[in-house]
N, C-alpha and C positions, 0 to 999 in steps of 0.2 A: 549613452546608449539610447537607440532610438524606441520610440514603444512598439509592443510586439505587435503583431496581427491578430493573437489570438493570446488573452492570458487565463489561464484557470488557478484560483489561490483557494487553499483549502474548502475544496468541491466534497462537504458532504451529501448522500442521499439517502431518504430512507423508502423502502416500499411498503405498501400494505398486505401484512400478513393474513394468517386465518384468525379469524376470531377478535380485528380490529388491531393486534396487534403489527406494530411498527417493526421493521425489520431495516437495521443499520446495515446499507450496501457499499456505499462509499464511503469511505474513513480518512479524507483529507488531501483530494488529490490537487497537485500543484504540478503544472504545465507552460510553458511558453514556446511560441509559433511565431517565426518571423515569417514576411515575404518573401517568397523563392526556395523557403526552407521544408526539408520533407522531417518529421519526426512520426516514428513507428510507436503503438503501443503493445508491445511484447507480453505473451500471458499466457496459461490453461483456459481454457475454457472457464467461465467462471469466473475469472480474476476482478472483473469490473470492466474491461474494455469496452464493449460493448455501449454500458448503461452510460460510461461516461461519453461517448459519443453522442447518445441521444439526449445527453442533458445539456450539450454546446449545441445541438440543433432543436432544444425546445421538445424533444418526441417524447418523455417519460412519461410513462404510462400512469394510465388514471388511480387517482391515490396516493402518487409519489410525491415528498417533500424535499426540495435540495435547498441547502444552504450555501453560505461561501460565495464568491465572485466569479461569475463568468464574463469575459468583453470583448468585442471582436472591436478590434482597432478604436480602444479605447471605450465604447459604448457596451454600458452594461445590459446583459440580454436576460437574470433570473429575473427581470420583474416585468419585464413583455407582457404585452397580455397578444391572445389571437392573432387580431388585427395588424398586430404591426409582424411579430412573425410570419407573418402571410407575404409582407410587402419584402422580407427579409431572406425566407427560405429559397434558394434557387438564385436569385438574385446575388448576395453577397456570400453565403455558406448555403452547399449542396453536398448530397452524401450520393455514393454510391454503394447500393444495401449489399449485402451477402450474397444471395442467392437470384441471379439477373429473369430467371425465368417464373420466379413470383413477385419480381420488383414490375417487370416488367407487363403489363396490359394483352392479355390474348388477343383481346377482338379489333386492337390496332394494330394496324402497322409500324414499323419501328419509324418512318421516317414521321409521319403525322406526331408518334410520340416526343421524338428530339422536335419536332414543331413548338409544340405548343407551350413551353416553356419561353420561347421567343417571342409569341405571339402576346401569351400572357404578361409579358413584362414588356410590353411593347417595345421590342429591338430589333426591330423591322416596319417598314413603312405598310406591306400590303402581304398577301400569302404568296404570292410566288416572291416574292423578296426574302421571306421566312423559308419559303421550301428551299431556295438557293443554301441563305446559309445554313440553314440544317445539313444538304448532302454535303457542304465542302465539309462540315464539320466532323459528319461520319466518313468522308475520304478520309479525313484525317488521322481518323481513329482503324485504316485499314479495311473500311466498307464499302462496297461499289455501290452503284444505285441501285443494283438489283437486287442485292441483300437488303437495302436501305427501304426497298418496296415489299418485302417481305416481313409476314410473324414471324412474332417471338420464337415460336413450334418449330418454322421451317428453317431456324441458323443453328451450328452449332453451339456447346458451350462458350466457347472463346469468341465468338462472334456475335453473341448474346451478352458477354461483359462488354464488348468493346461497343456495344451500342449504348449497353448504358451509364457508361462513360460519356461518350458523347453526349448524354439526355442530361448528365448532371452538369456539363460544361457549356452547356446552352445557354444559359443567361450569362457568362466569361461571372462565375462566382471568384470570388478573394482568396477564399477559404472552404479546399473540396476533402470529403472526409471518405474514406474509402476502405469499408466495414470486408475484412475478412477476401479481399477481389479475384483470390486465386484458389479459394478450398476446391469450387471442383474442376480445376483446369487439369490437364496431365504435366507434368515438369517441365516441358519444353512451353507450354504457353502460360505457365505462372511466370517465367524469366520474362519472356515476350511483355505484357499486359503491365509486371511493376517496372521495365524498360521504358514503355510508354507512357506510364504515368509521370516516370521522372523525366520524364524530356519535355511532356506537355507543362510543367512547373517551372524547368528552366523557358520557356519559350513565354508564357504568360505571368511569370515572375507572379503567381498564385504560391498558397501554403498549401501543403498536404501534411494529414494526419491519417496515418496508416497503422490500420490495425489487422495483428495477425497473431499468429501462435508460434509461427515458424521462424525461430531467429535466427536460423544458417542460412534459408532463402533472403530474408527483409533488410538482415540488419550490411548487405554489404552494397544496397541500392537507394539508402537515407543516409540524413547525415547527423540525424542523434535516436536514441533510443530510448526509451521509458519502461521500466519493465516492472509489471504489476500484480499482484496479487493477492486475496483476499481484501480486495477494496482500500488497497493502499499501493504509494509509489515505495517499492524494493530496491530500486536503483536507477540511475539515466547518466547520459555521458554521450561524445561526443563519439561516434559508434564503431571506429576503427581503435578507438583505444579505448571503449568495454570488450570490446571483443578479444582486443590483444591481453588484457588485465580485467577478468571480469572479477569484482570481490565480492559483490553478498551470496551466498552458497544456494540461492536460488536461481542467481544466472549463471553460475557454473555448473548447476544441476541440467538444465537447458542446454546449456552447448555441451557440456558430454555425452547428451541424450541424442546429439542430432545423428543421421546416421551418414556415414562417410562411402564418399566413390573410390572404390578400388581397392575397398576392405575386404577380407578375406573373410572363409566362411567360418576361420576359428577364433575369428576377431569378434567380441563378443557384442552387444549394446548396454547400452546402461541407462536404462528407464527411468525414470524418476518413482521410487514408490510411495504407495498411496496416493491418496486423492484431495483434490482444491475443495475443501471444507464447503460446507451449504453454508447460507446465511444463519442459519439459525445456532449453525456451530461455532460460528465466530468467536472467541472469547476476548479479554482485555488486550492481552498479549499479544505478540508477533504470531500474524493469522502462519506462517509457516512455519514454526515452532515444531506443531508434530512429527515432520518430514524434516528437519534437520539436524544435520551430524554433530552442530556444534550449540544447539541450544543448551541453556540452564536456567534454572528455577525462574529467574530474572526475565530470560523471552518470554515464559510461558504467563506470567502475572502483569508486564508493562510492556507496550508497547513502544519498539525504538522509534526516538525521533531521527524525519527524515532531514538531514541536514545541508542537500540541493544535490550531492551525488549517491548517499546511502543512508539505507536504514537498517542499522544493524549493531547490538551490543556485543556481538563478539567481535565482528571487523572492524577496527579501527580505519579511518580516511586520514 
């Protein structure tokens, strides 16, 4: 087997709490990313998605400690300092953040923005060489030059990700991470945006790591899944067969929650109850313990190991 693009092995984090106290975030995550490969991280709000995203891109906020291995094509990235992150971000792993209208620069224009990522890693000989490939790159991504000459302010939602998309695909990164890309699209341009992400993947044979909450949208446009909570991996699989067999009772709490086209209105939902524990709730045990049907004394005192497709003492693999 060839080495991944991207490997995470037992990714602890902790943040800093009030009062100096440490606050255990991640509780052991293990990940693999090949080339060409899309893998989603599946979750509440809260789960970890998020923080582990910004501990594979160096961002974790001030006072955070990670342990465990992180490596982008083999080169380990927890012991970076600055300097070489700087020569790395953009370049080889780019994110595209949450929400494109505070990722994104007011007082520039979108084209100068996907500029200067090209300019700054010198992949362009002069600035009209840079301004070229910037607009073919935002044609790409479904932007004319006119949009491409316009603010943040003056595009839509969906034309506002799709620019900054294109600003993270400016330097042709290895490894693009893409936090949350469609929260506020309407349904018909969330389908649109992860369409085009996975085409832009097959086309530059790049890895995406896609995260999101919604596993009825995500999980049928990747091709494995990772599904997290409470700061640990619940389950991952190869994503047309979790989804055809999902077994830890938190990803089947998820897809019974999702809501269906051409339900009736006596058709009911089925919500997941209660809520993704704070950090500070965390205990030993299987952080989903409170919320499931089939826990015993045993979840709630020790934490199942995860053993590459499940973590779960009542579901057997």
């Amino acid at each position: 087997m060839s080495a991944p693009l991207l490997e995470v092995r037992d990714l602890q984090v902790w943040l800093a709490g009030r009062g100096g106290a440490a606050l255990h975030a991640l509780r052991g995550i293990d990940l693999r990313l090949d080339r060409g490969e899309c893998l989603a991280l599946i979750g509440e709000s809260g789960s970890g998605k998020t923080l582990t995203a910004l501990a594979v891109m160096g961002l974790l906020p001030d006072g955070a400690r990670a342990t465990g291995r992180i490596a982008l094509d083999g080169r380990e990235l927890l012991a970076l300092d600055e300097d070489d992150w700087c020569g790395l971000r953009g370049r080889r792993v780019a994110m595209v953040f949450q929400e494109p209208l505070t990722a994104l620069n007011p007082l520039q224009r979108v084209l100068a923005q996907v500029m200067e990522p090209i300019r700054l890693h010198r992949l362009a000989p002069d600035r009209a060489s840079a301004r070229q490939r910037a607009l073919a790159l935002l044609a790409r991504v479904g932007l004319e030059e006119r949009q491409a000459c316009a603010y943040p302010h003056q595009l839509s939602g969906g034309q506002r990700q799709r620019a900054l998309i294109a600003m993270a695909l400016a330097a042709e990164p290895e490894l693009l991470i893409a936090d949350e890309p469609t929260t506020a699209l309407d349904a018909r341009l969330r389908v649109q945006v992860l369409e085009l992400l996975r085409e832009l993947v097959a086309e530059r044979g790049m890895g995406l790591l896609l995260i999101s909450h919604d596993l009825a949208l995500t999980a049928r446009r990747v091709d494995r899944l990772l599904i997290l909570y409470g700061g640990r991996v619940m389950e991952q699989g190869v994503a047309a067969d979790l989804l055809a067999h999902p077994r830890h009772p938190y990803t089947q709490a998820l897809w019974a929650a999702r809501p269906r086209l051409g339900a009736g209105r006596d058709q009911p939902l089925h919500p997941l109850k209660g809520n993704v524990p704070a950090l500070t709730q965390l205990g030993d045990g299987c952080p989903f313990a409170p919320r499931c049907p089939l826990a015993t004394a045993r979840c709630a005192a020790e934490p199942p190991r995860f053993d590459g497709r499940l973590a779960c003492w009542e579901v057997s693999t």
